[in-house]
C-alpha positions in Angstrom: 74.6 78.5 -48.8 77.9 79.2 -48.2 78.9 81.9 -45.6 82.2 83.3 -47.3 84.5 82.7 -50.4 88.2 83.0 -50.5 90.1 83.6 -53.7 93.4 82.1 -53.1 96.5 84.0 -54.0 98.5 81.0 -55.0 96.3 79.4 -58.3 98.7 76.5 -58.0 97.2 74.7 -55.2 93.9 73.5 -56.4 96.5 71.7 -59.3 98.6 70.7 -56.7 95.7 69.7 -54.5 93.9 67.8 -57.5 97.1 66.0 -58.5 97.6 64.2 -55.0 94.0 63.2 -54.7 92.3 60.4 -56.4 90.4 59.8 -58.3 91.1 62.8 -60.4 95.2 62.0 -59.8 94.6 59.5 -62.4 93.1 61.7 -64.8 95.1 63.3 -68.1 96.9 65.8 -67.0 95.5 68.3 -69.4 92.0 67.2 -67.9 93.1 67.8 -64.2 94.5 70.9 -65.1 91.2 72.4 -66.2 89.1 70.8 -63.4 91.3 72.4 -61.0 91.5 75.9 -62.4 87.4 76.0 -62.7 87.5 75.2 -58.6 86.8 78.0 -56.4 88.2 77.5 -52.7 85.1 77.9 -50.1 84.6 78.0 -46.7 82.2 76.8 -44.1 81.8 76.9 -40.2 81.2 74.3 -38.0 77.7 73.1 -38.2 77.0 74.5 -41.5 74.0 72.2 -43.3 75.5 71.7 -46.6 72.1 70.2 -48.0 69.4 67.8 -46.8 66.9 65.4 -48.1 64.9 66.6 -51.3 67.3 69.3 -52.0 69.2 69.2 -55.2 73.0 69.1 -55.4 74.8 71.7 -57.7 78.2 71.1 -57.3 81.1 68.9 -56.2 82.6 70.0 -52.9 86.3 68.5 -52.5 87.3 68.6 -49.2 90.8 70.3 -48.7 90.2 70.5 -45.0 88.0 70.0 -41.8 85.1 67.5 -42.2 81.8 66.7 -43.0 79.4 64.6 -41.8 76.3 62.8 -43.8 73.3 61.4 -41.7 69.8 60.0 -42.7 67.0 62.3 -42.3 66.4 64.4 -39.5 70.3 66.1 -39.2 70.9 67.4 -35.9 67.9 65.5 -34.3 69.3 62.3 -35.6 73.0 62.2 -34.7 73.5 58.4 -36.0 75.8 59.1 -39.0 76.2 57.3 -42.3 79.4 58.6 -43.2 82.2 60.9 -41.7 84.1 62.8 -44.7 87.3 64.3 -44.4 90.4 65.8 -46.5 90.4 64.5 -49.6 86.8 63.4 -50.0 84.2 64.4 -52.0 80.5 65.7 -51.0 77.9 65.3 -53.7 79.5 63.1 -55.9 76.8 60.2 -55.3 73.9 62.6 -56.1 75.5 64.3 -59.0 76.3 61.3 -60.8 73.2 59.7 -60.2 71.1 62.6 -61.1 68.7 62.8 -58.0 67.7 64.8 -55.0 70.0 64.3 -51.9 68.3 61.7 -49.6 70.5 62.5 -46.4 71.9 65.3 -44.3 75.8 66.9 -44.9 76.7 68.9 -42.3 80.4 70.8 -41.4 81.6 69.0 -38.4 84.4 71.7 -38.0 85.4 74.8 -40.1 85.9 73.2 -43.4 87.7 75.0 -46.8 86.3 73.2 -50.3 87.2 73.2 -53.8 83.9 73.9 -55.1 83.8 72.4 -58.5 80.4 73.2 -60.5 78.5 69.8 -61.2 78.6 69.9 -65.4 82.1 69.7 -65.8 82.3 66.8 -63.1 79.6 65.1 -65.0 81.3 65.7 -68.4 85.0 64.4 -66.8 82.7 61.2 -65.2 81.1 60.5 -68.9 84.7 60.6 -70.5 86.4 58.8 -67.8 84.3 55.8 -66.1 87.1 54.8 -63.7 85.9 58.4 -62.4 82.2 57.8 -61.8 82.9 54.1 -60.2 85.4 55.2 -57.4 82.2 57.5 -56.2 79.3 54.9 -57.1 80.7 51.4 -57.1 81.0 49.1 -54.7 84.9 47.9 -54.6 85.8 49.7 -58.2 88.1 47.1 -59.9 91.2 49.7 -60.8 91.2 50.9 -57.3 90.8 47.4 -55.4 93.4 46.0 -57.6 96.0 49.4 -57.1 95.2 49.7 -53.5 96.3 45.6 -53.1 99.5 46.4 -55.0 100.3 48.9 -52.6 100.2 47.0 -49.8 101.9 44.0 -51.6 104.7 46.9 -52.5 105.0 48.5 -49.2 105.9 45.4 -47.7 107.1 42.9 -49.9 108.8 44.5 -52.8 107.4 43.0 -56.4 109.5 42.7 -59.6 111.0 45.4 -61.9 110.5 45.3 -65.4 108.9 42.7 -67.1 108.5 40.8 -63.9 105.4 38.6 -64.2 104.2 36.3 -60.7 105.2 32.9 -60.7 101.9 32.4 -58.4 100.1 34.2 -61.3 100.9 31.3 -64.1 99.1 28.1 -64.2 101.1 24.8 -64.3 100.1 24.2 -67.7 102.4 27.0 -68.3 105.7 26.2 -66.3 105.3 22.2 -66.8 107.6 19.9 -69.1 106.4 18.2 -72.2 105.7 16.1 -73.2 105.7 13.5 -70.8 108.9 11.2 -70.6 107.4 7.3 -69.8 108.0 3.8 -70.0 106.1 0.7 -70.0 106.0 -1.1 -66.4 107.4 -4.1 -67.7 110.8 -2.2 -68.6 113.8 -2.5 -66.2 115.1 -0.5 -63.7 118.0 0.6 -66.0 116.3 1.4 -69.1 114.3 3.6 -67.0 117.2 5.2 -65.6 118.7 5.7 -69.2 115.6 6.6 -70.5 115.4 9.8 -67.3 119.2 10.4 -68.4 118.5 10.4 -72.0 115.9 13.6 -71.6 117.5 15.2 -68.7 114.8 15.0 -66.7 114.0 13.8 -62.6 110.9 11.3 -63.1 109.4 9.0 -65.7 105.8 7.9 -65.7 105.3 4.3 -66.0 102.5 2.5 -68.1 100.4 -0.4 -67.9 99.4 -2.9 -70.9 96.7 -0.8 -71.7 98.6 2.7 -71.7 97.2 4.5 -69.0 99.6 5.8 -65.9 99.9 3.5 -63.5 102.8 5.0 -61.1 105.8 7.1 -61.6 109.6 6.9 -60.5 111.9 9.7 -59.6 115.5 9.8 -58.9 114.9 10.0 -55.5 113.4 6.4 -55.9 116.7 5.0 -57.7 119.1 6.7 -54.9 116.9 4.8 -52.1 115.6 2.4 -53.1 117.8 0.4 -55.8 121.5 2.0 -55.3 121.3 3.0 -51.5 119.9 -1.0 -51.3 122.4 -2.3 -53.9 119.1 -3.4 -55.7 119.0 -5.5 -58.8 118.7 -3.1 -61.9 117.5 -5.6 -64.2 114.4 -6.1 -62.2 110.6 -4.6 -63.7 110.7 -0.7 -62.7 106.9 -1.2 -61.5 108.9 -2.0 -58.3 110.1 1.0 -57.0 107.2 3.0 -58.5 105.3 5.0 -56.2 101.4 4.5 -57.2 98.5 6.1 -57.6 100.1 9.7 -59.8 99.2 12.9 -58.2 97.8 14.5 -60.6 96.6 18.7 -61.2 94.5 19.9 -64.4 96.5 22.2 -66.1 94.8 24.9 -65.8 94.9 24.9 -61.6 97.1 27.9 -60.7 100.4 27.0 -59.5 99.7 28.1 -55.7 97.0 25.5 -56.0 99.8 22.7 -57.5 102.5 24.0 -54.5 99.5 23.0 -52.1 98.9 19.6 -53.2 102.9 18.9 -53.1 103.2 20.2 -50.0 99.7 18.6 -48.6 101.1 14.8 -49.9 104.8 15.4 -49.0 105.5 14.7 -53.4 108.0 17.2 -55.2 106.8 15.9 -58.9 102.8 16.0 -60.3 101.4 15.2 -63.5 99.6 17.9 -65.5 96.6 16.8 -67.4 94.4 18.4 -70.2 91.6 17.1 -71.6 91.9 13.5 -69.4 94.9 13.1 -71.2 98.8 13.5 -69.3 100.5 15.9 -70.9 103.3 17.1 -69.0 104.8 17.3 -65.5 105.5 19.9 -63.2 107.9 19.6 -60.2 108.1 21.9 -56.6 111.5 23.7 -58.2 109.7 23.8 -61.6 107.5 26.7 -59.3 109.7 28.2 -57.1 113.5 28.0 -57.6 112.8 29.9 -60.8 113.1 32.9 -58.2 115.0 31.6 -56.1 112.7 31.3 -52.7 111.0 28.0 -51.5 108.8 27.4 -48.3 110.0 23.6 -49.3 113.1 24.2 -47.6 111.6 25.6 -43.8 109.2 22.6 -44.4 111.8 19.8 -45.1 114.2 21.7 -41.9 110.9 21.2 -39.9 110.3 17.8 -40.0 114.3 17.3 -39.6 114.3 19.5 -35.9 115.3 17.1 -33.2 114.3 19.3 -30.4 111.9 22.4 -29.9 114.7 25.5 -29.7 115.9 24.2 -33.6 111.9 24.6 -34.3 111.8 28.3 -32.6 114.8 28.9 -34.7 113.4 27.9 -38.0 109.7 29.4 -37.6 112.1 32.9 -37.7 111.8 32.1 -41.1 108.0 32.5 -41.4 107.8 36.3 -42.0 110.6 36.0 -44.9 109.1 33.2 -46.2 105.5 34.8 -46.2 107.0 37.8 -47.8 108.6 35.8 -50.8 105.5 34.2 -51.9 103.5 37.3 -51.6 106.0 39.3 -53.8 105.8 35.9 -56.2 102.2 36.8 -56.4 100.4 34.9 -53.8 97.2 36.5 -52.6 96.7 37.2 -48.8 94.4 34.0 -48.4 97.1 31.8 -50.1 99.9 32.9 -48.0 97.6 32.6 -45.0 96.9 28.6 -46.0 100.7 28.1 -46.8 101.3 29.6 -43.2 98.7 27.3 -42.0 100.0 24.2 -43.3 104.1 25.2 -42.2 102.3 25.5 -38.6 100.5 22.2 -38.8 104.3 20.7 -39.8 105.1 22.7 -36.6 103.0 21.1 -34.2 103.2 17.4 -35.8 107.0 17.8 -34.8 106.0 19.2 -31.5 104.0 17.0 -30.6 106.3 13.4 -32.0 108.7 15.0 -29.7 106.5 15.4 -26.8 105.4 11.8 -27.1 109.5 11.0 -27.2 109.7 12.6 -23.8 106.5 11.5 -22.5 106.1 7.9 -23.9 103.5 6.4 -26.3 99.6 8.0 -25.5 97.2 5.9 -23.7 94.8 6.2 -26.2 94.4 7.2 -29.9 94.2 11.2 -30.0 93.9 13.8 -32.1 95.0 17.5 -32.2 92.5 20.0 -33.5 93.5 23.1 -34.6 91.2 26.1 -33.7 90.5 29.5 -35.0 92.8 31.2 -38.1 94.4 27.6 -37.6 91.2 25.8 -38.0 90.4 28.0 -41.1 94.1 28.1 -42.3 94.3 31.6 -42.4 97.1 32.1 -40.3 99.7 35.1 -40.1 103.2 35.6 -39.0 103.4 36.1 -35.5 100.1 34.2 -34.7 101.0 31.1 -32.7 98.4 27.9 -33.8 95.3 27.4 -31.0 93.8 23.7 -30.5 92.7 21.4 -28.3 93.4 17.6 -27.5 90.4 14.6 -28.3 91.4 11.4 -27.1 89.3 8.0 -27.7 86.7 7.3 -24.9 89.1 4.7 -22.3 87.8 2.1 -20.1 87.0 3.2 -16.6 90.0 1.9 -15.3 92.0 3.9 -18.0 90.6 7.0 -17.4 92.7 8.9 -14.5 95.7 7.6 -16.9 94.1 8.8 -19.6 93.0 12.2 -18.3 96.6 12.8 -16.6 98.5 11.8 -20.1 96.4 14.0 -22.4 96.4 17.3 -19.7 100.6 16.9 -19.6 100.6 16.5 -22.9 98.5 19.4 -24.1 100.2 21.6 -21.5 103.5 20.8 -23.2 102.2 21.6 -26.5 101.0 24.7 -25.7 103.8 25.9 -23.8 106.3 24.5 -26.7 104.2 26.4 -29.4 104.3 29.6 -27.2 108.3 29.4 -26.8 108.5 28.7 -30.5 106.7 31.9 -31.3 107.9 34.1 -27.9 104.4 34.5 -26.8 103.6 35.5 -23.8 100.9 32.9 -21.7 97.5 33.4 -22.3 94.3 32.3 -20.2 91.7 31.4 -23.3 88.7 30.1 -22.5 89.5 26.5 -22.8 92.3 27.1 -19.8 91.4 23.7 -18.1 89.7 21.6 -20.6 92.8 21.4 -23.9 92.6 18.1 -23.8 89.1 15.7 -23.1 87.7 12.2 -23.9 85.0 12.5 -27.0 82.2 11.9 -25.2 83.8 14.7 -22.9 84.0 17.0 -25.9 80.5 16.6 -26.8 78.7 17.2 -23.2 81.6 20.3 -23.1 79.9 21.7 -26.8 76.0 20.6 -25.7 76.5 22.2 -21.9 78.2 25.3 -23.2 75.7 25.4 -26.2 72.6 25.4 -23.6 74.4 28.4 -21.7 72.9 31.7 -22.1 76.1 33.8 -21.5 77.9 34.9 -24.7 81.6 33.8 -23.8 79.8 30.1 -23.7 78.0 30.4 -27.4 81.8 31.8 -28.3 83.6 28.7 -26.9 81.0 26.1 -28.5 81.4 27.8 -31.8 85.0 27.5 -31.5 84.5 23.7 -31.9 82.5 24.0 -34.6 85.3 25.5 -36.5 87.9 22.7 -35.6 90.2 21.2 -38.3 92.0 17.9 -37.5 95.9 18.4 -37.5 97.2 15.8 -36.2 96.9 11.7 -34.7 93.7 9.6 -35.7 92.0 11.6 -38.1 88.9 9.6 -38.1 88.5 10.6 -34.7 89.0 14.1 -34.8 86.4 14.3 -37.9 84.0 12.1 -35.9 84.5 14.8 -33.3 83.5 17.6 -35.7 81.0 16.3 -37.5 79.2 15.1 -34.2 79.5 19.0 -33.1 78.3 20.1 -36.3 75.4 18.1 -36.4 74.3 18.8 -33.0 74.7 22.6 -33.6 72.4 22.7 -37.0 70.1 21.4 -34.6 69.9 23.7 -32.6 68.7 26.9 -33.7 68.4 28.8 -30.4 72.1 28.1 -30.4 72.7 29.7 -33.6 70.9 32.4 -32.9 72.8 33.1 -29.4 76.1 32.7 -31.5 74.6 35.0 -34.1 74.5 38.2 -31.7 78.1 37.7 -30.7 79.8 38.0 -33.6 79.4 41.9 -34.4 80.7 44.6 -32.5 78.0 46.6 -30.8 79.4 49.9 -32.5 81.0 48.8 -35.5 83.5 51.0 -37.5 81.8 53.1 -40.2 84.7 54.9 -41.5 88.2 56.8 -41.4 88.3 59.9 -40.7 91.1 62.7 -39.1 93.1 60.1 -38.5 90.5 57.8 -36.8 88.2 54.5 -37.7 85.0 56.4 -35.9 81.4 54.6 -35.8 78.0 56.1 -36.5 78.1 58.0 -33.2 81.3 59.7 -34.3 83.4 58.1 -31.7 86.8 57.6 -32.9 89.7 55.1 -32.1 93.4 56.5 -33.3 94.2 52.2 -34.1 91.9 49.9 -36.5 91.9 46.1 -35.1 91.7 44.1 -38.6 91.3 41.1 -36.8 89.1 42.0 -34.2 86.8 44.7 -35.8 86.8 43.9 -39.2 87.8 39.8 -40.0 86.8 37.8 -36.8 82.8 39.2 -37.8 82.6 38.3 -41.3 84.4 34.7 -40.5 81.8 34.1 -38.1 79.3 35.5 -40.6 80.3 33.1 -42.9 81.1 30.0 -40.8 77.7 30.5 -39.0 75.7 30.8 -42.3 77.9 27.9 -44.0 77.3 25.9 -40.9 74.0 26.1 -40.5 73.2 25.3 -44.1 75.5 21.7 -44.0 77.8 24.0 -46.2 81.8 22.0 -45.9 83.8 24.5 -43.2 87.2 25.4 -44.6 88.9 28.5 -45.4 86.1 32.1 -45.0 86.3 32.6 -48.7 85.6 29.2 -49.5 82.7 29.1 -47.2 81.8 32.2 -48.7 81.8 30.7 -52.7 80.2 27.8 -51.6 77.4 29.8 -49.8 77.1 31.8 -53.2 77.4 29.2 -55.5 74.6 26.6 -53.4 72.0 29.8 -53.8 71.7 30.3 -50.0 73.5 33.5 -50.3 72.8 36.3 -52.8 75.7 36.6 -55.3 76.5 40.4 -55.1 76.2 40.3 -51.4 78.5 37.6 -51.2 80.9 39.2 -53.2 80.9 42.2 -51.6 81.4 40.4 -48.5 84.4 38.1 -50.1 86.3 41.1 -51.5 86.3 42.3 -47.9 87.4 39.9 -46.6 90.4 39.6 -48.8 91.2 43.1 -48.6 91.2 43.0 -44.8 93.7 39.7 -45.1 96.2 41.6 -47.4 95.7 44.6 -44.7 96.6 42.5 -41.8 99.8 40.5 -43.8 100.8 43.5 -44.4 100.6 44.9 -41.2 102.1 42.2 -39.9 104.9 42.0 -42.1 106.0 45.5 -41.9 105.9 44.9 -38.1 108.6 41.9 -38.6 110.5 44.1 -40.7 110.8 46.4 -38.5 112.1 44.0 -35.9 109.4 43.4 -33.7 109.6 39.5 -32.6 106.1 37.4 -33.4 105.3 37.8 -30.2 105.3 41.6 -30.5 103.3 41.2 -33.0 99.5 42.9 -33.1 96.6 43.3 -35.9 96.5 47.4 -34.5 96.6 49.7 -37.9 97.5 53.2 -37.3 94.7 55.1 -38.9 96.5 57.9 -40.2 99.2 55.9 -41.5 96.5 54.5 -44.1 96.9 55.8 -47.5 93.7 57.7 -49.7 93.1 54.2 -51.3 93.2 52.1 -48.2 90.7 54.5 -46.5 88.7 54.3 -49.9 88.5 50.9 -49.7 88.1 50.8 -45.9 84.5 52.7 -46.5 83.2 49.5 -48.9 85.0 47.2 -46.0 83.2 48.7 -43.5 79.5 48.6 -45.6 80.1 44.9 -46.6 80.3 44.4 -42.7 77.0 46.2 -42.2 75.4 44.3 -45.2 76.7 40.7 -43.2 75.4 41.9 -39.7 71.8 42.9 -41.5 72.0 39.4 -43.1 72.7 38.0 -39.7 70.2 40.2 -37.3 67.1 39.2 -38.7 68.4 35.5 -39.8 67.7 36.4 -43.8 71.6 35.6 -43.7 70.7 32.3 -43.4 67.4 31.4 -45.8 67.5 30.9 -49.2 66.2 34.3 -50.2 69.2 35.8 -48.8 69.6 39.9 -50.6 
């Protein structure tokens, strides 16, 4: 089939070739020696048909350079590809291994040199080495996932040396205190305070008659609230206890525990096994162990007096984001911690706009929007949201309306000086800030409207997370939208054919993310190509199920778990998703160590910067995608029976 063979002067290079490519770089050297010396180099033209359906596969080709191209039946009459193989890349791996005909066309897209490498002794090296077969045949192979993250996590964070194990990878049953110092209620404030003193430690749990925990004390609680006060230390310590205990099982991980401090604005929890407290774990107990703490940004956040000490501090949000990834944070968790830094952000934005502007009108609420509204925020990514405000009397309502359009302006325009950003026009330019009932005709008008950008813009709301003012309102608001878009199902099936690209990205090859028509882009958008679709896959399929909204991958669980989504699809399409969130961090991240401001900042990845396991990866990224838009096109995505 082939039209000539070359016998290569130089032996050394299949080795040398072999030895930089995986998977076969991770096999025993003795074993990669001998694969590589039993490869012949060959050669193909340009439109060379490798093999096509029915025809069986003989031997491994491993492209050294040029490219191939594998379509469904039909070859040149049916140019829609299914893959676009380049250097590096195997051809007939899938059919080898899996022992049947080929069911699709390969084809040379350019002159191409091999290492033909005959099928047995690939099979054998597959049947002694597993990890071998599963980065051809597997979806997401474990090893490779796993390695690929570390590089990324490595490349722009850092990680440990020797011995170094992630303090985000222990669970606070590991890193708390026991056991647990306490006190009955009844005890005064300076046995308590002797008691503390006598075991070193920064809180004691208080008792009732019956034994069970019924508030704790810290030493934060003596300083103001008994010595700051000149209190009476003879009086019951039940006084200055602060009631109920936060508590965490002990077997949450300590991400989760750093989340609930930060969430209720505690530095101490109690750890419990089996119903039982059993020991107590504390915000340093987590973090100043290495020596970085997103506590401190938060506590200099809510201490700002004024918005240039806020642009100041949110420098800090790359550095900070890089610390708890090299602690061992995942992508999503440093995307939630983001989120919640942001939503301290815009609470102190917006006390100081209400400073300068005088007390609101009406009760309001701020509703974050987007990666805000899902808290999966990145550095460089100011917050979106919008503005509801309670439904005034008629004579209140020009007030009303003037108040809430200054006062959204202002926000928006702090937020963008905070993270340099240039102005944008989004598509709720004119209407940040509206009465409820406003909101609602906004979402049912928009809903009714056939153009896309108006099934985009309802959506939006459907996503919104309540940051700041009257809660209650805000999740009225939501749940309101919500409700009146399950109902609607010509709604959801308008947002449903926005969501995907038209020509979405099928893989990376010569240096480009090309689609199944082989056009290629030199940049990959993460956000916009690759997460923005399988968010809206997932909030549009949680949605309309009454699934809780939230974070993607928590949609995502919850859709899997409920049995409205099959389990393997969902996990394919979950372990996309958190690859493409450690891909953009670390995108992003490189960019701020490089010194590009956050507003410089952009989700653009260089395709031939990515490494061999990033594009591996990228092809499994790229077929969960397909799998969610299939799910979606014909509304399967969104029954029961879900595959």
């Amino acid at each position: 089939m082939m039209d000539k063979t070359f016998v290569l002067e130089r032996a050394c290079l299949p080795v040398v070739f072999f030895t930089a490519t995986p998977p076969f770089s991770d096999l025993p050297q003795g074993v990669l020696t001998q694969l590589a010396d039993a490869a012949r180099v060959d050669f193909c033209p340009v439109g060379t048909r490798l093999f096509g359906p029915g025809q069986r596969v003989e031997d491994l080709l491993l492209i050294q350079s040029g490219g191939v191209c594998v379509s469904g039946p039909g070859g040149a009459h049916a140019p829609r590809g299914l893959d676009y193989l380049g250097s590096g890349q195997a051809v007939g791996a899938a059919e080898l291994l899996r022992g049947e005909p080929a069911s699709c066309d390969a084809t040379a897209l350019a002159d191409t040199f091999f290492f033909r490498l005959e099928g047995g002794l690939f099979l054998q090296a597959a049947r002694e080495f597993p990890a071998l077969a599963a980065y051809f045949c597997d979806r997401f192979p474990k090893d490779y996932l796993e390695r690929a993250l570390a590089v990324l996590r490595r490349d722009r964070g850092g990680g440990g040396g020797a011995g170094f194990r992630p303090i985000f990878a222990l669970t606070v049953g590991e890193v708390a205190h026991s056991p647990v110092v306490d006190i009955p209620g009844e005890a005064s404030i300076v046995a308590a305070a002797a008691r503390m003193a006598d075991f070193g430690v920064g809180s004691i749990l208080l008792r009732d008659a019956d034994g069970r925990v019924a508030g704790i004390v810290t030493d934060r609680d003596f300083r103001y609230k008994v010595l700051a006060r000149g209190g009476d230390m003879t009086r019951p310590v039940r006084e200055i206890m602060s009631s109920p205990v936060c508590v965490v099982d002990h077997k949450e991980a300590c991400f989760g525990a750093l989340t609930v401090m930060m969430q209720r604005r505690v530095h101490h929890l109690a750890v419990e096994r089996d119903g039982d407290v059993t020991g107590m774990v504390t915000s340093h107990d987590i973090l100043a162990l290495q020596g970085r703490s997103p506590f401190s940004l938060f506590a200099d956040i809510e201490a700002a007096r004024d918005v240039s000490s806020l642009a100041g501090l949110c420098e800090r949000i790359p550095r900070t984001a890089r610390a708890l990834l090299e602690d061992g944070a995942g992508a999503s968790h440093v995307g939630r911690m983001l989120s919640m830094v942001w939503d301290a952000v815009l609470e102190r934005v917006l006390t100081l706009i209400q400073g300068e502007l005088g007390p609101p009108p009406a009760p309001f609420c701020w509703l974050a929007l987007g990666d805000a509204g899902r808290m999966e925020q990145v550095p460089g990514e100011p917050p979106d949201g919008v503005v509801v405000y309670q439904d005034p009397p008629e004579e209140e309502a020009v007030r009303c309306r003037d108040y809430f359009a200054g006062f959204s302006r202002m926000a928006l325009a702090h937020v963008r000086t905070i993270c340099h950003a240039p102005e944008t026009r989004g598509g709720f330019s004119g209407s940040r800030s509206l009465a409820f009932a406003e909101w609602t005709a906004f979402f049912s008008g928009h809903a009714a409207d056939d153009r896309p950008e108006s099934a985009v813009l309802a959506f939006a709301l459907c996503e919104a997370r309540p940051v700041f003012g009257f809660f209650d309102l805000g999740k009225r608001l939501c749940r309101e939208i919500r409700e009146r878009a399950v109902r609607d199902a010509h709604f959801l099936a308008r947002v449903s054919r926005t969501l995907f690209p038209e020509h979405p990205p099928l893989a990376v090859y010569a240096g480009q993310v090309v689609d199944a028509f082989g056009k290629g882009e030199r940049h990959f958008d993460v956000k916009a190509l690759g997460l923005a679709p399988l968010a809206g896959f997932a909030a549009l399929s949680a949605l309309a199920h009454g699934l809780p909204g939230g974070h993607t991958l928590s949609r995502l669980a919850a859709l899997r778990d409920s049995g409205r989504l099959n389990p393997e699809a969902c996990d394919r399409i979950a372990t996309a998703v958190d690859f493409l969130m450690h891909l953009r961090l670390a995108h992003r991240l490189g960019q701020a160590r490089s010194g590009r401001s956050p507003g410089e900042m952009d989700d653009l990845v260089v395709a031939a910067d990515l490494d061999p396991l990033a594009v591996r990866m990228l092809k499994d990224v790229f077929s969960a995608a397909a799998l969610a838009q299939a799910l979606i096109a014909d509304r399967s995505g969104l029954n029961r029976e879900a595959t």
